[in-house]
C-alpha positions as CSV (number, residue, x, y, z in Angstrom):
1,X,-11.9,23.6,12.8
2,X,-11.4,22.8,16.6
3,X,-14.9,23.7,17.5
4,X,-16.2,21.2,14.6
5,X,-14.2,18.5,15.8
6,X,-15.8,19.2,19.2
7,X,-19.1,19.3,17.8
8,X,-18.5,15.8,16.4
9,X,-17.6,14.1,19.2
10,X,-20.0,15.5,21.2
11,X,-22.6,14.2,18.9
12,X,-21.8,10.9,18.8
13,X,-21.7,10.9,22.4
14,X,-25.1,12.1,22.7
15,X,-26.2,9.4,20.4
16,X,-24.5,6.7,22.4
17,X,-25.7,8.2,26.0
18,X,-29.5,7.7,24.2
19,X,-29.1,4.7,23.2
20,X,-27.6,3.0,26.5
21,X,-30.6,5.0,28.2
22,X,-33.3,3.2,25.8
23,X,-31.7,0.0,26.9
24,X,-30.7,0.6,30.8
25,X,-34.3,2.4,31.3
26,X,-36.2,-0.6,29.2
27,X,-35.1,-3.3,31.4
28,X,-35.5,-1.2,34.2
29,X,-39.0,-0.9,33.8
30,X,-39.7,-4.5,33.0
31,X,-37.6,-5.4,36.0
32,X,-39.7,-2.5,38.0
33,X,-43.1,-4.2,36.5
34,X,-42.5,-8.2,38.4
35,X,-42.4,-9.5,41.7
36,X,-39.2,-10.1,43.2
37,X,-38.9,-13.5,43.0
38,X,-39.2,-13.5,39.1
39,X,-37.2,-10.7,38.4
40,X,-33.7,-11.7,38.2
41,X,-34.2,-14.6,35.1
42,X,-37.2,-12.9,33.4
43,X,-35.1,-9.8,33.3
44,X,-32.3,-11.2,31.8
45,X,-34.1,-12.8,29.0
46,X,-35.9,-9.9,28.5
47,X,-32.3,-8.0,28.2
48,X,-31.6,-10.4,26.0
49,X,-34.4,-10.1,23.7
50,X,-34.5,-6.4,24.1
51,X,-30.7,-6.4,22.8
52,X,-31.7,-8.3,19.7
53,X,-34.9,-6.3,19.0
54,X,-32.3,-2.8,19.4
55,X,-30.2,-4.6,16.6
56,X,-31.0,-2.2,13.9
57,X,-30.6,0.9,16.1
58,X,-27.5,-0.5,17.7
59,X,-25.6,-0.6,14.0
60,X,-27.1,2.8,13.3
61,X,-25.9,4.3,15.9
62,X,-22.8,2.4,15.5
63,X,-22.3,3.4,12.0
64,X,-23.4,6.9,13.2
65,X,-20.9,7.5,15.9
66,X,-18.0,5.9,13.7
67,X,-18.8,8.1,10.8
68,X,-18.0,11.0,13.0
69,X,-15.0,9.8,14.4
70,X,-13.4,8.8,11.0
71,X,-13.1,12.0,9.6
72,X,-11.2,13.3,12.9
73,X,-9.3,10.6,13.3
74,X,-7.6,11.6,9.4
75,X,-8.2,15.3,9.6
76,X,-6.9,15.9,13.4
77,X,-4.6,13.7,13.8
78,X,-2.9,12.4,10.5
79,X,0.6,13.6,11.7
80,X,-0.1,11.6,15.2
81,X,1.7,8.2,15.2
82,X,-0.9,5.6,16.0
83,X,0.6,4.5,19.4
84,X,-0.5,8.1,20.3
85,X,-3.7,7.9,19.1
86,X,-5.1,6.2,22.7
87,X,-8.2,8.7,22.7
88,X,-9.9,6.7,20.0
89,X,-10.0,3.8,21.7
90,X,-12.8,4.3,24.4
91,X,-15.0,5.0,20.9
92,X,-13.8,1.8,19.0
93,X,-14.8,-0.1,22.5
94,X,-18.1,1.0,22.0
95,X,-18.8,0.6,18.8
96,X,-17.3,-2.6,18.2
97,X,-19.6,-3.4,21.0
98,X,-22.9,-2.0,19.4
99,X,-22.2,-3.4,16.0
100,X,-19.4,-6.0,15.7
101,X,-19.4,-6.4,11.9
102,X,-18.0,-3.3,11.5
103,X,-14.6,-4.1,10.2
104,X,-12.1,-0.8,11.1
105,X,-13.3,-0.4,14.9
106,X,-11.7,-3.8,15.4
107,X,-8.4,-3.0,12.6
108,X,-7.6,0.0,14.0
109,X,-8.3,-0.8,17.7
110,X,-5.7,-3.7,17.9
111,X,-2.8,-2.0,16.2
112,X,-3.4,1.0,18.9
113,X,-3.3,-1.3,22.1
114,X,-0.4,-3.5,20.6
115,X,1.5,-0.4,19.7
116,X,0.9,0.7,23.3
117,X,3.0,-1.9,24.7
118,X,-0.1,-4.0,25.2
119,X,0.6,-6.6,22.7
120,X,-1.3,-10.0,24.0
121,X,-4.2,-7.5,24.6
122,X,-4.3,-6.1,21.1
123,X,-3.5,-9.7,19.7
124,X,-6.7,-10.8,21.5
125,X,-8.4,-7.6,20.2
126,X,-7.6,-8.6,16.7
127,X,-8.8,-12.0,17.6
128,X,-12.3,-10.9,18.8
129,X,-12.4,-9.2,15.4
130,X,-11.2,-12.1,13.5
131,X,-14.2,-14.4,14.9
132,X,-17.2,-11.8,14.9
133,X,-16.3,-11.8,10.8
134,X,-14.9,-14.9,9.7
135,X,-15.4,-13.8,5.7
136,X,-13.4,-10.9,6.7
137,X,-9.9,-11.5,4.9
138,X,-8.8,-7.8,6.3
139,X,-9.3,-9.0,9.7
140,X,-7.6,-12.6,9.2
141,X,-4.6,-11.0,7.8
142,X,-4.7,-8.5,10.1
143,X,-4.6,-11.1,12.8
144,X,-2.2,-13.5,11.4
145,X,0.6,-9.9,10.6
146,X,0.1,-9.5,14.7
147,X,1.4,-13.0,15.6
148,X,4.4,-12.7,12.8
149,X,5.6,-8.9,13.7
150,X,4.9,-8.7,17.8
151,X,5.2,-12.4,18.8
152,X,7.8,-13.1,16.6
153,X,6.0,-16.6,15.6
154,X,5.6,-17.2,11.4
155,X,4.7,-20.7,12.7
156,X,1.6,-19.5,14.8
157,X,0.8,-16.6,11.8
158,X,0.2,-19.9,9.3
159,X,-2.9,-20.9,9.3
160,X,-4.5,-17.5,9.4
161,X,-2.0,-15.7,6.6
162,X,-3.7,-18.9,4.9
163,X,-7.3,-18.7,5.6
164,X,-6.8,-15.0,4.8
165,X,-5.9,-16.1,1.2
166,X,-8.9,-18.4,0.8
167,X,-11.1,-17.7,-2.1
168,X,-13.8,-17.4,0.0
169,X,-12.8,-14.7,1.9
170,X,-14.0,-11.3,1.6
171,X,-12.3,-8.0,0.7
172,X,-13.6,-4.7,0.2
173,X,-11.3,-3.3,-2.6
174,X,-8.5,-4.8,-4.9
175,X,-5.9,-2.5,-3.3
176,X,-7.1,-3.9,1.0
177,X,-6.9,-7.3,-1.0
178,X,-3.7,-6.7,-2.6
179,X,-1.9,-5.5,0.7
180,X,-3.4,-8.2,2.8
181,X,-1.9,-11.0,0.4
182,X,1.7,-9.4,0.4
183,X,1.8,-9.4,4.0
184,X,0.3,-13.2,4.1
185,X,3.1,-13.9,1.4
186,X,6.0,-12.6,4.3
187,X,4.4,-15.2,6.0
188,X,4.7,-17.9,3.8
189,X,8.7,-17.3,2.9
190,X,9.1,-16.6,6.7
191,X,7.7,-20.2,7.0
192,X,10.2,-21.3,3.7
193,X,6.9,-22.5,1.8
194,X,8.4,-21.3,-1.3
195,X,5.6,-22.7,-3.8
196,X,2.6,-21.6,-1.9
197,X,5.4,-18.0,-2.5
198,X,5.2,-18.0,-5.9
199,X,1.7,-19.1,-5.9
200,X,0.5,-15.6,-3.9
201,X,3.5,-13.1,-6.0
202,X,1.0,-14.5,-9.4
203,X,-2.2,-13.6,-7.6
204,X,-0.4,-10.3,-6.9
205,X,0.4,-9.5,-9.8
206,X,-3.2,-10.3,-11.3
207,X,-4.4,-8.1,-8.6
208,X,-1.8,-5.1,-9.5
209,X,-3.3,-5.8,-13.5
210,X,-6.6,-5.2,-12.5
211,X,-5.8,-2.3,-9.9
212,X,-3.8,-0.2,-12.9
213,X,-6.8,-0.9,-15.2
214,X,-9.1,0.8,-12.7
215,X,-11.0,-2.2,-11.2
216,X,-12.3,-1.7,-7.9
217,X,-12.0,1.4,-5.9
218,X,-9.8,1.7,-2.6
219,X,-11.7,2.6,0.0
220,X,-9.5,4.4,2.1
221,X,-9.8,1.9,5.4
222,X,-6.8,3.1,7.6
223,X,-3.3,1.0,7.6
224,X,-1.8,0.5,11.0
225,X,1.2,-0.8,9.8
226,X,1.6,1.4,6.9
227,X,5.7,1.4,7.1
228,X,6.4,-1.1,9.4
């Protein structure tokens, strides 16, 4: 079991060592390929450009590299308390680097630097997340629980604990859905917005309707604050 866990991670960093060697080498070449006095702007547009063109195999390799750590991260460690858990976060820097959209690089990653005494940098971690996927309502809610529990601040958690209850905002199961709007409605009654209360507890319970008639499937993203 130890040596496949091994093998795992030194996959994925194989993968990323390629992939920052396509990059690194590419502009080195074009940099290599102009005179001097051209070199410094042409080369960063063409890093620029080469970035974007990579865009495909920088989510693959993403996708790949999380993929592998996932399944460690449970099987490994699932006793470990998160604040322990400080060897994923190199990994979740780059990842959420190669592909920002993904959404539990940027979840997990803020709950393990705030829970490492480094809360304003895990708060701005979460808020990095937040903007690279405004639909996100798991990031939002993630955001807005951050201010409430480690800043102590229901007044600063508002209007994110709201956005995160938008219609518009996406979730990818009932059950992430129904967990982000019982946090967001701590918010509210810690704000004593008692109507906009009741408002979310219906919604919840519509949600918990449609969870025990087996709508939606959970998908198992990992909970930071499971039992705070």
């Amino acid at each position: 079991m130890v040596s496949a866990g091994r093998t795992q991670k030194l996959v994925a960093l194989v993968l990323a060592a390629v992939f920052f060697a396509l990059v690194v080498g590419g502009q080195v070449v074009g940099e290599a390929a102009m005179p001097s006095s051209e070199r410094t702007d042409t080369t960063r547009i063409i890093g620029r450009a080469g970035w974007s063109y990579l865009g495909g195999l920088r989510t693959f390799a993403a996708a790949v590299m999380w993929n592998r750590i996932e399944p460690i991260f449970h099987s490994y460690y699932e006793e470990v308390p998160l604040e322990q858990q400080r060897y994923m976060l190199p990994w979740i820097a780059l990842v959420t680097a190669l592909d920002p959209s993904l959404l539990d690089p940027w979840y997990v990653g803020s709950w393990i630097v705030a829970r490492n005494g480094n809360v304003e940098e895990g708060i701005a971690l979460a808020r990095r997340g937040m903007e690279a996927n405004p639909r996100s309502g798991l990031l939002a809610a993630s955001y807005a629980q951050m201010l409430y529990l480690f800043r102590r601040d229901a007044k600063a958690a508002l209007p994110y604990a709201r956005r995160a209850l938008e219609p518009q905002m996406d979730w990818r199961s009932l059950a992430e859905q129904y967990e982000g709007y019982a946090a967001m409605r701590d918010i509210l009654r810690a704000n004593g917005l008692d109507d906009e209360v009741r408002e979310v507890e219906s919604r919840l319970q519509e949600l918990g309707r449609r969870i025990e008639a087996g709508e939606g499937a959970a998908d198992g993203h990992d909970d930071p604050d499971h039992g705070e």
